[in-house]
PDB file of N, CA, C and O in Angstrom:
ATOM      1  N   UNK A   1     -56.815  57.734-114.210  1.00  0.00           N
ATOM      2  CA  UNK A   1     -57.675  56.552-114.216  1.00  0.00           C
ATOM      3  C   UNK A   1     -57.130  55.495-115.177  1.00  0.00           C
ATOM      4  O   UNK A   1     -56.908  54.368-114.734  1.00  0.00           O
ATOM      5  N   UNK A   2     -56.924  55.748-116.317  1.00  0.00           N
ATOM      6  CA  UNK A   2     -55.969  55.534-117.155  1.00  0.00           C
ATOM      7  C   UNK A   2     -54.796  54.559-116.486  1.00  0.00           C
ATOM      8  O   UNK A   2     -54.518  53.389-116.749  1.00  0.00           O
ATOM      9  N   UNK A   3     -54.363  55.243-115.770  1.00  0.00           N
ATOM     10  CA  UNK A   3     -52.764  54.298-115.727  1.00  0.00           C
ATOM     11  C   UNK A   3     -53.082  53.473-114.072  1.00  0.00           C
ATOM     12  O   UNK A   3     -52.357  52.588-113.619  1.00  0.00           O
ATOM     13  N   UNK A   4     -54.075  53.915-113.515  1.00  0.00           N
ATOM     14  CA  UNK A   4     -54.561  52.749-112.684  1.00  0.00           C
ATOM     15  C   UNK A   4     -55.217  51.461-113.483  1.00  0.00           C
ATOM     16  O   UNK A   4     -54.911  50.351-113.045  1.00  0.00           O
ATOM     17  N   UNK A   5     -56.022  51.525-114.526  1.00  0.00           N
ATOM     18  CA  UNK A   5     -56.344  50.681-115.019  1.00  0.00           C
ATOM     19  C   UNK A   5     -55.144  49.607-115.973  1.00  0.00           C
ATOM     20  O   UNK A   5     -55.374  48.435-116.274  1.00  0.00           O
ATOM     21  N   UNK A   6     -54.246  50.150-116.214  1.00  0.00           N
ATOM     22  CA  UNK A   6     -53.119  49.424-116.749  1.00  0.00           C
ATOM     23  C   UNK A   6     -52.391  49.088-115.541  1.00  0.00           C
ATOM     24  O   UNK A   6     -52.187  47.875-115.481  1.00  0.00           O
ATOM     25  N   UNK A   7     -52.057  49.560-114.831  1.00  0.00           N
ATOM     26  CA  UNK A   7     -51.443  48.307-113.247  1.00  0.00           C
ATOM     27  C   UNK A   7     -52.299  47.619-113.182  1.00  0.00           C
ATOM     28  O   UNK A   7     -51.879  46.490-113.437  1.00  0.00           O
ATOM     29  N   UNK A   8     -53.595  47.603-112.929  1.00  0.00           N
ATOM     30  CA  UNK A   8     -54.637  47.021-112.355  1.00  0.00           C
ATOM     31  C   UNK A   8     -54.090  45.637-113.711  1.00  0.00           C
ATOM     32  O   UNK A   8     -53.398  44.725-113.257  1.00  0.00           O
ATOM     33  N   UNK A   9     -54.395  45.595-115.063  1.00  0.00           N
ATOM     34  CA  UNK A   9     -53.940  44.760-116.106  1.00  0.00           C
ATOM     35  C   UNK A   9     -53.009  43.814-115.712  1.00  0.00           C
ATOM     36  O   UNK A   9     -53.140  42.600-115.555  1.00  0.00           O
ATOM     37  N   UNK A  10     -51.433  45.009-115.484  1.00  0.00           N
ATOM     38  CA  UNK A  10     -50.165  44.550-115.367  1.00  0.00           C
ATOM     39  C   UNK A  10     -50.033  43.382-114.026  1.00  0.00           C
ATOM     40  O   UNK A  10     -49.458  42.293-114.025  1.00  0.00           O
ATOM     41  N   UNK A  11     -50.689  43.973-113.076  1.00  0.00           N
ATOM     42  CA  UNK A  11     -51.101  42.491-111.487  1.00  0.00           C
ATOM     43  C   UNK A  11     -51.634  41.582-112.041  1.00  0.00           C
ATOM     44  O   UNK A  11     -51.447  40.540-111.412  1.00  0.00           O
ATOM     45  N   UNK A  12     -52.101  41.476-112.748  1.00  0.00           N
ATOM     46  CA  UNK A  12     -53.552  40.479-112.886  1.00  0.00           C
ATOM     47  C   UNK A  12     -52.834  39.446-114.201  1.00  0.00           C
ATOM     48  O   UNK A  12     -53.121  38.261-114.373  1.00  0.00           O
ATOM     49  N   UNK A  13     -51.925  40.193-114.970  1.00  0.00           N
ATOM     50  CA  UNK A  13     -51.157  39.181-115.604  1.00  0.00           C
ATOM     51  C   UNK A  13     -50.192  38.849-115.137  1.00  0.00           C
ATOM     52  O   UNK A  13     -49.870  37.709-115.473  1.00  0.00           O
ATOM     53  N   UNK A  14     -49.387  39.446-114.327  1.00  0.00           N
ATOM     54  CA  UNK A  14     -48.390  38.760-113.313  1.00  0.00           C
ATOM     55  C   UNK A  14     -48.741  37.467-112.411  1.00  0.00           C
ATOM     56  O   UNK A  14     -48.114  36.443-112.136  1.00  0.00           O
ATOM     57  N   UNK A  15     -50.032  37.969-112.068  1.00  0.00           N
ATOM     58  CA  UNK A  15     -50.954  36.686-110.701  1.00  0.00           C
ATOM     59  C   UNK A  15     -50.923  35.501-112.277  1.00  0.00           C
ATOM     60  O   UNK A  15     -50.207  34.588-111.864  1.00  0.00           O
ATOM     61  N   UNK A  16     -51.187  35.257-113.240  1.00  0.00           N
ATOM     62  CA  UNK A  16     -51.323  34.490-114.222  1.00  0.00           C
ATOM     63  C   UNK A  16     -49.935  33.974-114.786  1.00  0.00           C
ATOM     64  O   UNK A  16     -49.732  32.761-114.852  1.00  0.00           O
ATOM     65  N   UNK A  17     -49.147  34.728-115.122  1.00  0.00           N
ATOM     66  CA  UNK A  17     -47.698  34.599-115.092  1.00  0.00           C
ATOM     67  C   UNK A  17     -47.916  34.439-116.771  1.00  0.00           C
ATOM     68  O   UNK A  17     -47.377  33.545-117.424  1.00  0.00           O
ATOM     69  N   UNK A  18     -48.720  35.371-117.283  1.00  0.00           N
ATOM     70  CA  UNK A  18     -48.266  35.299-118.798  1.00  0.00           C
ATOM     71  C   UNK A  18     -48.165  36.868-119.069  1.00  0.00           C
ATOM     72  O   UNK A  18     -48.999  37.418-119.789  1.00  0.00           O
ATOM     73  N   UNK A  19     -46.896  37.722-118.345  1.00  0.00           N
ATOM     74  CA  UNK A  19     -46.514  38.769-119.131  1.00  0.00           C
ATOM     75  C   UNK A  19     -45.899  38.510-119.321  1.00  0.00           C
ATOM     76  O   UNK A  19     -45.576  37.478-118.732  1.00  0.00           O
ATOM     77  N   UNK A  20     -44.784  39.143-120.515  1.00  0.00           N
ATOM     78  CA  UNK A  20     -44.016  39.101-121.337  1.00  0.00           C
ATOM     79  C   UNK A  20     -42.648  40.080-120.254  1.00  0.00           C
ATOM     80  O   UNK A  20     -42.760  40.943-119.384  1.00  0.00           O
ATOM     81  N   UNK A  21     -41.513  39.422-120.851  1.00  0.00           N
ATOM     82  CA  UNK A  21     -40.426  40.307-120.260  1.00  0.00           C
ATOM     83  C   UNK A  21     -40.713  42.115-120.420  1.00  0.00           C
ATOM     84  O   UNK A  21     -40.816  42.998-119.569  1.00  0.00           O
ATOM     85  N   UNK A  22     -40.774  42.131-121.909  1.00  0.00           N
ATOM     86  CA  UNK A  22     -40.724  43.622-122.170  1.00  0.00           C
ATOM     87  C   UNK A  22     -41.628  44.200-121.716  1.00  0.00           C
ATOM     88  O   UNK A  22     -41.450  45.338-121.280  1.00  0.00           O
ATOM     89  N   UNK A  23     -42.896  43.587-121.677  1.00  0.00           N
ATOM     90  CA  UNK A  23     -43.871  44.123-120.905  1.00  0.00           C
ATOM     91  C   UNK A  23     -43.553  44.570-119.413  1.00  0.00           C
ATOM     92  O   UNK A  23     -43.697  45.715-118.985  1.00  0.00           O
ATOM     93  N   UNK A  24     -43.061  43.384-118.639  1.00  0.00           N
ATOM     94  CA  UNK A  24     -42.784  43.875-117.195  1.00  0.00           C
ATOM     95  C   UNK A  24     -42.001  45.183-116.931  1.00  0.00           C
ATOM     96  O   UNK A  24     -42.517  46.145-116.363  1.00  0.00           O
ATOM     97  N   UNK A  25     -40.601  45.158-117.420  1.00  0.00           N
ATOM     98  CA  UNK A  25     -39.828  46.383-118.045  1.00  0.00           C
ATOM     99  C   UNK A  25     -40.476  47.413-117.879  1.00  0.00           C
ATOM    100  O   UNK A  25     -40.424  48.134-116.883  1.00  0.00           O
ATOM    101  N   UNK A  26     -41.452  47.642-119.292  1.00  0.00           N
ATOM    102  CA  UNK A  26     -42.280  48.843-119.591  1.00  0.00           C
ATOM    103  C   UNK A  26     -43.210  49.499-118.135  1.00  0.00           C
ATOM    104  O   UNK A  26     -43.433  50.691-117.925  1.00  0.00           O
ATOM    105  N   UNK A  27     -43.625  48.362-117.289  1.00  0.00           N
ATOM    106  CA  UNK A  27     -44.499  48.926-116.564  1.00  0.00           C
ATOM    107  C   UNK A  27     -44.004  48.853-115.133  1.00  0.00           C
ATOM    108  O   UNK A  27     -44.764  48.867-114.164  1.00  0.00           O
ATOM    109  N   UNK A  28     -42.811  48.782-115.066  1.00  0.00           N
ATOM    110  CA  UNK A  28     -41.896  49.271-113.964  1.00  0.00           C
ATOM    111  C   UNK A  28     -41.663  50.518-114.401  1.00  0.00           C
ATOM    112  O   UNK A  28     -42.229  51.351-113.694  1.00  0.00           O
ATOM    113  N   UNK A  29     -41.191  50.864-115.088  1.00  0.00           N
ATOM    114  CA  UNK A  29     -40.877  52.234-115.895  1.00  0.00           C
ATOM    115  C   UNK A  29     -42.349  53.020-115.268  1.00  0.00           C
ATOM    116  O   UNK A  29     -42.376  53.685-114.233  1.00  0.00           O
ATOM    117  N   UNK A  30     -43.546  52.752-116.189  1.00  0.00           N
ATOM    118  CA  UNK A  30     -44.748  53.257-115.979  1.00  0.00           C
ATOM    119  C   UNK A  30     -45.665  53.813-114.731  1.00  0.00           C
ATOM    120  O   UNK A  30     -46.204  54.882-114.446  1.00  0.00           O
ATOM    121  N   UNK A  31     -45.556  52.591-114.182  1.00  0.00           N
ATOM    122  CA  UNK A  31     -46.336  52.649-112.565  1.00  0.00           C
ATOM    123  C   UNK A  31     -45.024  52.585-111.467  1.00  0.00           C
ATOM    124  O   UNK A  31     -43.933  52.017-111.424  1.00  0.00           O
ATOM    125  N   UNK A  32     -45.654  53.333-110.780  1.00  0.00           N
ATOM    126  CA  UNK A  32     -45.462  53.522-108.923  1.00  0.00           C
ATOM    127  C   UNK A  32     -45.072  52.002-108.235  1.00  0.00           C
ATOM    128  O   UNK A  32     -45.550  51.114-108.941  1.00  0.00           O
ATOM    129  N   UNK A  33     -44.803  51.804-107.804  1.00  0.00           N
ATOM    130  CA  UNK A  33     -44.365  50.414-107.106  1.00  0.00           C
ATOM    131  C   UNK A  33     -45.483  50.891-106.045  1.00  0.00           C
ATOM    132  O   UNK A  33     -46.477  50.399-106.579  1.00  0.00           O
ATOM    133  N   UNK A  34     -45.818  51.347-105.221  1.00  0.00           N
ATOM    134  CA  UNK A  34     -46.737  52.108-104.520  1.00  0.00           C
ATOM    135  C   UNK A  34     -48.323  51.293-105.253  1.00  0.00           C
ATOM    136  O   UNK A  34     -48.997  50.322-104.909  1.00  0.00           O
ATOM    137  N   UNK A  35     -48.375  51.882-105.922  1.00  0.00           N
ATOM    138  CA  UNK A  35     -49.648  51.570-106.766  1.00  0.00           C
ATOM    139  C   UNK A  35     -50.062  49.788-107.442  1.00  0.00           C
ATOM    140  O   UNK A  35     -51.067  49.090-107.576  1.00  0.00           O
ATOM    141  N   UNK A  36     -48.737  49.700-107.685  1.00  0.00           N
ATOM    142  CA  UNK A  36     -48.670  48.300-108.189  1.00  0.00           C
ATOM    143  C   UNK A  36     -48.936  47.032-106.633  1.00  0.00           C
ATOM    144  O   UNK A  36     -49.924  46.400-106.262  1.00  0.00           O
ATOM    145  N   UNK A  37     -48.051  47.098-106.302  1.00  0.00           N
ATOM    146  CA  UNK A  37     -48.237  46.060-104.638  1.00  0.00           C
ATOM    147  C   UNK A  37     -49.657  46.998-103.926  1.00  0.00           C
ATOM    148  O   UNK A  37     -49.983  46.447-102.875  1.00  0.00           O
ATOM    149  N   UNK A  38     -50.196  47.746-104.111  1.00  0.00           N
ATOM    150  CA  UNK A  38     -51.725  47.904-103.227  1.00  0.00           C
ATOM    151  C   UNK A  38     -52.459  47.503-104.491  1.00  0.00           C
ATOM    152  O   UNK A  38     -53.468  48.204-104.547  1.00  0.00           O
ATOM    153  N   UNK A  39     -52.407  46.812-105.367  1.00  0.00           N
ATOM    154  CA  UNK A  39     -53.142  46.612-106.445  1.00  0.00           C
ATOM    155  C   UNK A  39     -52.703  44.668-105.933  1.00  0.00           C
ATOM    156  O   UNK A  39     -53.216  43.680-105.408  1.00  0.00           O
ATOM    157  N   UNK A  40     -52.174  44.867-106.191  1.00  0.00           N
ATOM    158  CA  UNK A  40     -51.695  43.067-105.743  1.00  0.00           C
ATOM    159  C   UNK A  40     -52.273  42.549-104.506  1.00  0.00           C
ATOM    160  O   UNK A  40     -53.010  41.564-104.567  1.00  0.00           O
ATOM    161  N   UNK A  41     -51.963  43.225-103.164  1.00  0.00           N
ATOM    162  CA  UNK A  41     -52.523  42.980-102.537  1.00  0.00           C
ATOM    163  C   UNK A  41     -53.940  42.850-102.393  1.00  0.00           C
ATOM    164  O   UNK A  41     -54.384  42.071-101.549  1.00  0.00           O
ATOM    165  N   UNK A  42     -54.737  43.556-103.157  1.00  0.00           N
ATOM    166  CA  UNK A  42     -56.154  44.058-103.114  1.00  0.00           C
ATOM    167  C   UNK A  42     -56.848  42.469-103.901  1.00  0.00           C
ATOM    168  O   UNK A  42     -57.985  41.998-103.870  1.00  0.00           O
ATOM    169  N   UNK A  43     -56.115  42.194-104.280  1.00  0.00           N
ATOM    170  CA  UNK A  43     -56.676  41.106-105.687  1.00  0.00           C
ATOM    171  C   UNK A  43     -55.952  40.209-104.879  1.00  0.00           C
ATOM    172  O   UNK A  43     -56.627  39.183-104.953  1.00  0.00           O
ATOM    173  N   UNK A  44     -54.660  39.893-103.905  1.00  0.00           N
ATOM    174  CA  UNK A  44     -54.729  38.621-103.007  1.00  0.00           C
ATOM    175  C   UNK A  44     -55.687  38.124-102.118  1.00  0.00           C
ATOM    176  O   UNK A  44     -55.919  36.955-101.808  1.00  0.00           O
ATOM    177  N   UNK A  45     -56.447  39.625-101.583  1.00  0.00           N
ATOM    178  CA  UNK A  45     -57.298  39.503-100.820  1.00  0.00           C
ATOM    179  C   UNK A  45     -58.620  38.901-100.873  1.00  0.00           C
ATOM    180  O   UNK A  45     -59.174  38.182-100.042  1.00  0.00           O
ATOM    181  N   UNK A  46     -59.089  39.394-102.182  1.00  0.00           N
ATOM    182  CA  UNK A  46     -60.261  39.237-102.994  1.00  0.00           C
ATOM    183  C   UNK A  46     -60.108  37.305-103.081  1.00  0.00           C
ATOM    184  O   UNK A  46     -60.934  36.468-102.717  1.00  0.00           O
ATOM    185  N   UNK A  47     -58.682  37.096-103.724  1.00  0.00           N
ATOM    186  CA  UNK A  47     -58.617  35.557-104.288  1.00  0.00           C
ATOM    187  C   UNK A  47     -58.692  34.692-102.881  1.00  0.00           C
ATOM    188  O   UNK A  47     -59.362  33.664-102.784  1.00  0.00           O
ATOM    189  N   UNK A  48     -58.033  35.168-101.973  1.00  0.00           N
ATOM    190  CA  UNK A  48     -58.504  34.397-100.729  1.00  0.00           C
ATOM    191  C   UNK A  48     -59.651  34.091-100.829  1.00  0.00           C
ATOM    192  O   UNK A  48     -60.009  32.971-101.192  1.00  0.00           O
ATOM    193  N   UNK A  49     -60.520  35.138-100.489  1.00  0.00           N
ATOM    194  CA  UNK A  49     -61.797  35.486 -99.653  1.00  0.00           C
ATOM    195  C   UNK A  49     -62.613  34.618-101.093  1.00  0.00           C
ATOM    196  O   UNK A  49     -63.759  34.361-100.726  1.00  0.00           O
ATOM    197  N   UNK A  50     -62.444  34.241-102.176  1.00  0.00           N
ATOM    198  CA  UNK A  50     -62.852  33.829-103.325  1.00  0.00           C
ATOM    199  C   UNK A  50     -62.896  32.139-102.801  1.00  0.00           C
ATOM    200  O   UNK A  50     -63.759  31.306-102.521  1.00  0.00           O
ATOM    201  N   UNK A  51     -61.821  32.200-102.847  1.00  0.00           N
ATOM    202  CA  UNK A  51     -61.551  30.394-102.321  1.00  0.00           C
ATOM    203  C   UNK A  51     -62.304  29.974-101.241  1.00  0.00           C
ATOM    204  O   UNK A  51     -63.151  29.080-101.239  1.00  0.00           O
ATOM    205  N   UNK A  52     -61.902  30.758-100.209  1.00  0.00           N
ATOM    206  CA  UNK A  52     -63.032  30.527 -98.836  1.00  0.00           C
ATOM    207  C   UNK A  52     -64.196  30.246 -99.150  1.00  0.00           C
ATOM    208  O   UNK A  52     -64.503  29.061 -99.022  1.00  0.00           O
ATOM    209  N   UNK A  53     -65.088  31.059 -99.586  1.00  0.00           N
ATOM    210  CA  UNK A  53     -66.298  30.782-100.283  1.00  0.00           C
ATOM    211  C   UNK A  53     -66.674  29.613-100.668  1.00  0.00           C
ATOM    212  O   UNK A  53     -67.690  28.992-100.356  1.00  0.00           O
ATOM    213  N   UNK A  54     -65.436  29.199-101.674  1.00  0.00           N
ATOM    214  CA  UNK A  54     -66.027  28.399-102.592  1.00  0.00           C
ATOM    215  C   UNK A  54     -66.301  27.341-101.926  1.00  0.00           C
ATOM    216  O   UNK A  54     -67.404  26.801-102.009  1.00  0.00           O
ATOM    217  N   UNK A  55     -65.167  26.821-101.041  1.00  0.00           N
ATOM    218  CA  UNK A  55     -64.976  25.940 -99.858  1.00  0.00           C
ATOM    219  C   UNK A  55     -65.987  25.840 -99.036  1.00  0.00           C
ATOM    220  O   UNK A  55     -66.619  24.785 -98.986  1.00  0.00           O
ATOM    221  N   UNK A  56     -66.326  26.947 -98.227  1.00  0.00           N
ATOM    222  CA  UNK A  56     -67.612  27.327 -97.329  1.00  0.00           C
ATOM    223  C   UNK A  56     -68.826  26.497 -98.289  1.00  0.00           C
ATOM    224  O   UNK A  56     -69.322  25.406 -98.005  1.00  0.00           O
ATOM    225  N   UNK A  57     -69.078  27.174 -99.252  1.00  0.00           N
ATOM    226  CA  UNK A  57     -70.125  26.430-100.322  1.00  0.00           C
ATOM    227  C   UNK A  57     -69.881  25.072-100.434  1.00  0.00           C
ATOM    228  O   UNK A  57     -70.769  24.391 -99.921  1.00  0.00           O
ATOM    229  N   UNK A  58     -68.983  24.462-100.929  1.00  0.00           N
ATOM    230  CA  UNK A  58     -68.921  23.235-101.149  1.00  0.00           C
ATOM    231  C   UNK A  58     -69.160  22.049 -99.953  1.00  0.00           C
ATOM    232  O   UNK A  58     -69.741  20.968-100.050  1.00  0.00           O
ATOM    233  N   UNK A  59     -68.563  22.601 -98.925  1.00  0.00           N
ATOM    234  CA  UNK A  59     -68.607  22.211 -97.515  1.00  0.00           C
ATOM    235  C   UNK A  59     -70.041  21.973 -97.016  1.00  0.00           C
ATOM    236  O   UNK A  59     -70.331  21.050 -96.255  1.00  0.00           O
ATOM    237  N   UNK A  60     -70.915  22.867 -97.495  1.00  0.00           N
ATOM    238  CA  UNK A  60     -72.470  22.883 -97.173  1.00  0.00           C
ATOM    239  C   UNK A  60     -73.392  22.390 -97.755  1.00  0.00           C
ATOM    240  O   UNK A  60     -74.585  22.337 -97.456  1.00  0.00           O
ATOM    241  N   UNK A  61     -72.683  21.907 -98.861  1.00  0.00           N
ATOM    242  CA  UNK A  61     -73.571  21.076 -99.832  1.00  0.00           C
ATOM    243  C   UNK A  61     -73.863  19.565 -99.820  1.00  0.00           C
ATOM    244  O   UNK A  61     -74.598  19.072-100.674  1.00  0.00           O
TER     245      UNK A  61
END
C-alpha cells in the first residue's frame, strides 16, 4: 500500500512537473513501470472528466 501510495505521489508530481531529477531516478528504480503509467492514466482520466465538468457547468450558467 505503501509503495502504491508513493507512485501515486511520484505521477502527480510529474503531471505538475516539479520533481526533481534524483527523485525521478529513485522512483524508476522503486516502482513498476506497470504501476506507474496505470496510475497516470487513471489521473488523465479523472483530469479530463474534471475539465468537462467544469465546462458543462460553466456552459449552463
Amino acid at each position: 500500500m505503501l509503495q502504491l501510495i508513493s507512485a501515486f505521489q511520484s505521477v502527480l508530481a510529474a503531471f505538475f512537473g516539479v520533481q526533481s531529477e534524483h527523485k525521478r531516478k529513485a522512483d524508476f528504480k522503486q516502482h513498476s513501470p506497470v504501476s506507474v503509467i496505470t496510475i497516470a492514466i487513471i489521473l488523465f482520466i479523472v483530469f479530463i472528466i474534471a475539465i468537462y465538468a467544469v465546462v458543462a457547468w460553466v456552459l449552463n450558467t
